[in-house]
N, C-alpha and C positions, 0 to 999 in steps of 0.2 A: 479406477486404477489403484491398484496395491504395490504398494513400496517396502519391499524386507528386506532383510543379509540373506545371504543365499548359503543351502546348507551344501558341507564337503558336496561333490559328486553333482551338483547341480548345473544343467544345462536348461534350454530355452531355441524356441523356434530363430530365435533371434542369437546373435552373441555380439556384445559391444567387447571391441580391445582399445585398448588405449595407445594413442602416438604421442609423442613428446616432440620438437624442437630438438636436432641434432646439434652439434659442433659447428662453426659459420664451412659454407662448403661439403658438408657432411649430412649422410641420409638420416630423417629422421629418426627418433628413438622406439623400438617395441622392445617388449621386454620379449627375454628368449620364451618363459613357459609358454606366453601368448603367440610368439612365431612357430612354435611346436604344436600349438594344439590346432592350428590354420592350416599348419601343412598336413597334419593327419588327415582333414578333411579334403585334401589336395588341394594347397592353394600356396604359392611360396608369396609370402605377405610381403616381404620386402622388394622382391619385383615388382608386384602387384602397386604397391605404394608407390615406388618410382615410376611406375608408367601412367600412374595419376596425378603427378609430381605433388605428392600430397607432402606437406610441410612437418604439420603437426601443430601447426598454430589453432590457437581457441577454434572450435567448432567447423577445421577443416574435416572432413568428412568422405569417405569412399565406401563405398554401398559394393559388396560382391556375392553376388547369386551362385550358392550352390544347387548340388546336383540329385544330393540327398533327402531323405525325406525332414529327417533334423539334426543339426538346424540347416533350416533353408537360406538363411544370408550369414554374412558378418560384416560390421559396421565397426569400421577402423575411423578412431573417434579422436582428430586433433583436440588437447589437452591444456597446450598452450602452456602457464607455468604450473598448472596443477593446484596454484592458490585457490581461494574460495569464490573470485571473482572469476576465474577464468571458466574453473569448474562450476557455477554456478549457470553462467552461459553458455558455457559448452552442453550441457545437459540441457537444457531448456530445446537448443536448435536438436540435438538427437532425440527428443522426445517428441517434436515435430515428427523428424525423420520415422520414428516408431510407431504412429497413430495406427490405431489398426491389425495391430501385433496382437499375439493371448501371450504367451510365456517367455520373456528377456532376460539372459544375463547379459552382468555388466560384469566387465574382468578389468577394466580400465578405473575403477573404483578400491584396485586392491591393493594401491602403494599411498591413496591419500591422506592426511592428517586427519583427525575428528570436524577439526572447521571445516576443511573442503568436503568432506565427506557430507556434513548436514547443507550444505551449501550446495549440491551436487541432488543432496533430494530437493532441494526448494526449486533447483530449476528443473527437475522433471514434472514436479507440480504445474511451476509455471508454464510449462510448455501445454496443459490441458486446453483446448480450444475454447475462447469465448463463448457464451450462449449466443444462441440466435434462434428467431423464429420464423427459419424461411425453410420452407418445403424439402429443400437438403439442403442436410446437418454435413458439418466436416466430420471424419474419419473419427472416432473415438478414441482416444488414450489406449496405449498396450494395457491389457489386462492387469499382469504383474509385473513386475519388475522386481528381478533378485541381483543385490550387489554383492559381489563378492569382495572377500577382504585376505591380505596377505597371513597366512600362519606366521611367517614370522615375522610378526611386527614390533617395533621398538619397545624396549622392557617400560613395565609403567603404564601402556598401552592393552585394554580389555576388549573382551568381546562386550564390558557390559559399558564401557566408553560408547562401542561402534552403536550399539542397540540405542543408548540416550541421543547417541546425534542426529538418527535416523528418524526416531521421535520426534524430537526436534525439530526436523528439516520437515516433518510431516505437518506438522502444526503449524508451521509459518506460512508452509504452500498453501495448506486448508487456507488460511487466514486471508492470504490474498487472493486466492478464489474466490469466496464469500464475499469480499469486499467489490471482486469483479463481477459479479452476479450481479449485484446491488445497482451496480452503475449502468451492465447494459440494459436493466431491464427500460420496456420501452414506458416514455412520461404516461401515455394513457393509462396505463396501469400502475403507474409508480407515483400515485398522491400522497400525500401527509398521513392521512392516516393508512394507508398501505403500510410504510415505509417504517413506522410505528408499529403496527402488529408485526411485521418483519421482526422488530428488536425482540419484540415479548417474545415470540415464539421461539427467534435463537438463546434467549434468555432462559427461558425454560429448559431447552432442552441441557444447557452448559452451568444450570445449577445456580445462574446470578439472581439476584435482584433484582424488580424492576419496577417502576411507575413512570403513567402516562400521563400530561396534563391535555385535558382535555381543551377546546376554543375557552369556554365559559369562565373554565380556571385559569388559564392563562390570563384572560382578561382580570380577574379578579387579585392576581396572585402579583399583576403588576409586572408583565412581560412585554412592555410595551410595544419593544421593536418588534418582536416576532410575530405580534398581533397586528403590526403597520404591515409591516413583509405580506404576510397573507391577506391582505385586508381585499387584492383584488382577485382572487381566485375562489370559484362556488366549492374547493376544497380547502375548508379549515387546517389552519397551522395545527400542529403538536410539539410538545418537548418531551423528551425522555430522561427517565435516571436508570441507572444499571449502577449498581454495585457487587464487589466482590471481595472478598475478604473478612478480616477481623475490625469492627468500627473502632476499636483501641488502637490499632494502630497508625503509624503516618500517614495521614488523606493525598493521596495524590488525583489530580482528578484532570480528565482527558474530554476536550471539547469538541467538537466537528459541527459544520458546517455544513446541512441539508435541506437545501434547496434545490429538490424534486423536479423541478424545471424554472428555468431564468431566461425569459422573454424579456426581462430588464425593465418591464413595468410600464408604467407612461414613459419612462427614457430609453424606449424603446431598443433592442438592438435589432443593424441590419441582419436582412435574411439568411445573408451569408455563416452568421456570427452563431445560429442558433442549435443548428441539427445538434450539436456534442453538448446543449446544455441539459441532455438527461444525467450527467457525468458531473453536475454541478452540489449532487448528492456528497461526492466522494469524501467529503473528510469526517461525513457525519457514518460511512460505509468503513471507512478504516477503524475509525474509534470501536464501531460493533464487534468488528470483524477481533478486533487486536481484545477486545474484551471477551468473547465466547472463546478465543484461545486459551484465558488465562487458568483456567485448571485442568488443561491438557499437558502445559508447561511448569505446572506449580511454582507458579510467582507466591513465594509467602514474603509472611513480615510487612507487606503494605495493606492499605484498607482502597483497592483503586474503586472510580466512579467515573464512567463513562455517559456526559452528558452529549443529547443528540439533538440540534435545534432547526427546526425540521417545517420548511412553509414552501409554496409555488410562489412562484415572482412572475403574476398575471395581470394587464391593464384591465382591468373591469369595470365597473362602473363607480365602486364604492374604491378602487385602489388607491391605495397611498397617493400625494400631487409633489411636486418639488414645493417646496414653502413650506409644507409640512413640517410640523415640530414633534418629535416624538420623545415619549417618557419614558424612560428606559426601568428595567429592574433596580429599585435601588434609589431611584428618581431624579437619575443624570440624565439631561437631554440633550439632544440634538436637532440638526435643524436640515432636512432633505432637501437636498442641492439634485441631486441624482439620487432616480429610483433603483437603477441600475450597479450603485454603489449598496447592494442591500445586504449581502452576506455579514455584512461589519454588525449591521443592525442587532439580527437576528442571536452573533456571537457576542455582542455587546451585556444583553441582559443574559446570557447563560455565563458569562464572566465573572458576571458581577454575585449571582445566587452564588457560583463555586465560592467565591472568595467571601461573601457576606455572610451565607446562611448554612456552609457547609464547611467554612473553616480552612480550608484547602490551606496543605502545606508547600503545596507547588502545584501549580496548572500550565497544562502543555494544553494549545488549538492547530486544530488542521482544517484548513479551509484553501479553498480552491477563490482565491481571492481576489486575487486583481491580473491584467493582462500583464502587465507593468512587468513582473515577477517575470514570466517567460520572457519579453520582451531582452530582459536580461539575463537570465540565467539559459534561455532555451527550456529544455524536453527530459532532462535530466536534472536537475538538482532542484530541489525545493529552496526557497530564499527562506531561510532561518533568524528570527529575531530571540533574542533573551535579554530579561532583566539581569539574568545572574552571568557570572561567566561560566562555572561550573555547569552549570545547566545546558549553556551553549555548546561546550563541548561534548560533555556528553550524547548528546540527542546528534553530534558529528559524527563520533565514534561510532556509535551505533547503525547507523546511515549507512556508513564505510561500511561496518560488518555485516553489514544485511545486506546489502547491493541496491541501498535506498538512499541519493545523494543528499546533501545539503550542503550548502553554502551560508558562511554566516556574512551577516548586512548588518547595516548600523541602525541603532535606532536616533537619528540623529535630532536634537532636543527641536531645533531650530525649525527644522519645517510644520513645527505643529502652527506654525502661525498662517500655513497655508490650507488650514481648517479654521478660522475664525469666523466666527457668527457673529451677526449683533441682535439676535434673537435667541439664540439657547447656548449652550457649555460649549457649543461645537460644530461644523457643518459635518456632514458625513461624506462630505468630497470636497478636492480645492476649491477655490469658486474661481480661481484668477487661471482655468486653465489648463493644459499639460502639465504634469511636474512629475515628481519623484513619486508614483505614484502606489508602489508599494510600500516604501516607509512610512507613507504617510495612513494606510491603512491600518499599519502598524501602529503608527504611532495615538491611530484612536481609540484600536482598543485596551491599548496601555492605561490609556483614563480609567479602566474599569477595573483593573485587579492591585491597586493601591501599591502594597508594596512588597505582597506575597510572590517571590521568586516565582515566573512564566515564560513561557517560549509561547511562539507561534510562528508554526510553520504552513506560507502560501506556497500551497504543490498544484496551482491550476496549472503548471509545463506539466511537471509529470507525471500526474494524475491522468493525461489523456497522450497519445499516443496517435500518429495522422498516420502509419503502417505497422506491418506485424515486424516488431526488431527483435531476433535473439530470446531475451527474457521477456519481451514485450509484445503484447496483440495490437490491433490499432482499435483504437476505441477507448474507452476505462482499465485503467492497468492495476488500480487496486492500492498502489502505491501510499505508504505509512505505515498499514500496520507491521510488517516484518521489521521495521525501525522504532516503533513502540514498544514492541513485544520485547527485542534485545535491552531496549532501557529500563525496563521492567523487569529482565530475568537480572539485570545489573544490580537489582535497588532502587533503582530511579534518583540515582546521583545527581542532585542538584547543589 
């Protein structure tokens, strides 16, 4: 799929117009040129509309067969308020509606801001079909897609605005595509060291940096936990670095959580619990994902470092036991209560390198971490913790702007004592129980980044998806890097 501005004069097998929300009582809104250029084709749209009782609300929709050879429809496309949220999923569900199309305009595109406008491509991106590998495939993406944009647009307002947001909106979509790639692929083919060449080869082709530790070196190199994590699977762990930037400047450095599959170890999980833990990759899939962006979007002025900590969480014979005591990078231990508590582990000693051996002036993690997090927040927001507040808001803002939720939680000092050992620094899960059970994830690996300003954000709700919603497939949605990426192009205000 190809996403431009569309030049004067330009038509499409397809034509999207745009409906708005009328007056209370009142027919929805089209613009005249758009009702003129409908009726040429014979069509009176505002009948047409009414006998659909179409609204104009976000992603109402009325699909009308022409007679002609082009274009053969038009897709009268509720707009809802036109913001970057509405427009964001609005485009998503008509990109749906477009699979399968060669050449679209969009005419519903030509009164929007620059925000809704790049917002507006990210959900025709997002609307691209998941992969899958079943005998038939769904419909393919419309080939192109040409947006058109008002001549007369508010002074101040360029064509080389609309061309940057376009970009923009193009990079983000990539982004979480990539990131959704990652997640559906299936676990037999999605081991550690797959998932690791995966980074090298996006690495290469996006101009970063990058080193793999191998089993041998991570043992030696003193990664404890991501060596316990993998310990029961005949697919050795890996860690990755990816760098981008100038090393002079501010280190900001970005963690994820990739665990290739979570069988939850000797603490087994039930069967029910398991099919979507090939998804259990995803924050180690956003980190990559929001890092091969970054010189499509020329984030300058940071030095960012996208670490990926990357094992199978399989019972085998040599796996990890509960009792177990593990040395972490750095040589913080803890004490395995649950083996099923193991993402903490694995992001514990990548924590700890950010902050010890890499200097890190701020570190943000994304991990798909505990049920706990959905339990409360659902399917939509990620549960947001930071050391700083700055930081915390930020990475909200960003969220908001990208159509990637978060919610900030407390890190609350108190329940660390529902990790108490009397064997190492720590258990890696309550032992007394049910509890608060995302804080307290939080609150463990807070042990590891001392007092370098951190976020970490648990998007195990909306990192996965149980049907196809709007901006969302069901299955791995991708979700982080477009909220990275904004905090990145921001500076990475902490």
């Amino acid at each position: 799929m190809r996403v431009e501005l569309a030049e004067p004069g330009a038509t499409g097998s397809v034509v999207v117009v745009g409906v708005w929300p009328g007056e209370p009582d009142a027919a929805p809104r089209i613009r005249e040129r758009d009702a003129a250029l409908v009726a040429g084709l014979g069509v009176d749209l505002g009948r047409r509309l009414a006998r659909a009782r179409a609204t104009g609300a976000r992603g109402d929709m009325t699909w009308i067969d022409l007679e002609g050879d082009e274009p053969v429809a038009v897709l009268a496309l509720g707009m809802g308020s036109a913001g970057p949220t509405d427009a964001r999923r609005a485009a998503a569900l008509a990109g749906r509606r477009l699979r399968g199309q060669g050449q679209v305009l969009v005419r519903a595109t030509a009164e929007l801001d620059t925000a809704a406008l790049q917002a507006f491509v990210e959900g025709l991106h997002l609307a691209v079909p998941a992969p899958t590998w079943a005998r038939t495939s769904p419909s393919a993406p419309a080939e192109v897609i040409r947006l058109e944009r008002d001549p007369d647009r508010a002074p101040g307002h360029t064509a080389a605005d609309d061309a940057a947001a376009v970009a923009r909106g193009a990079a983000h979509g990539r982004a979480t595509l990539l990131a959704r790639r990652l997640a559906h692929t299936p676990p037999q083919l999605k081991g550690p060291d797959w998932l690791a060449q995966q980074a090298v080869r996006v690495a290469g082709e996006a101009g970063l940096r990058a080193r793999t530790w191998q089993p041998e070196q991570l043992a030696a190199d003193g990664f404890g936990g991501i060596v316990a994590v993998g310990a029961g699977s005949d697919r050795p762990p890996r860690l990755v670095q990816l760098d981008w930037g100038d090393p002079g400047q501010r280190r900001v450095v970005l963690v994820g959580k990739g665990i290739t599959f979570d069988s939850g170890g000797l603490s087994l999980k039930p069967a029910d619990s398991q099919p979507l833990m090939k998804t259990d990759m995803s924050g180690a899939a956003a980190v990559l994902a929001t890092m091969a962006a970054l010189p499509a979007v020329g984030v300058t002025g940071l030095h960012v470092t996208g670490l990926l900590a990357i094992a199978e969480n399989l019972p085998g014979a040599a796996a990890t036991r509960p009792g177990d005591v593990v040395v972490h990078h750095g040589g913080g231990t803890s004490e395995v209560v649950n083996t099923d508590a193991e993402g903490r582990l694995v992001l514990a000693d990548a924590l700890d390198y950010a902050v010890r051996d890499l200097a890190a002036d701020v570190v943000v993690d994304l991990a798909t971490l505990t049920g706990a997090a959905t339990l409360a927040l659902g399917r939509r927001h990620a549960a947001l913790y930071a050391t700083a507040p700055a930081l915390g808001r930020a990475l909200e803002a960003a969220g908001a702007a990208a159509g990637e939720l978060a919610w900030p939680m407390p890190l609350h000092a108190a329940y660390a004592d529902l990790l108490h050992s009397e064997v190492a620094d720590m258990a890696n899960a309550e032992l007394s129980g049910p509890g608060p059970g995302s804080i307290t994830a939080a609150l463990f690996l807070r042990r590891f980044v001392a007092d370098t300003p951190w976020a970490h954000l648990d998007i195990a709700g909306p990192a996965r998806s149980e049907a196809d919603r709007d901006d969302l497939p069901k299955g791995g949605t991708g979700f982080g890097a477009r909220l990275l990426l904004r905090w990145l192009e921001a500076g990475a205000p902490a």
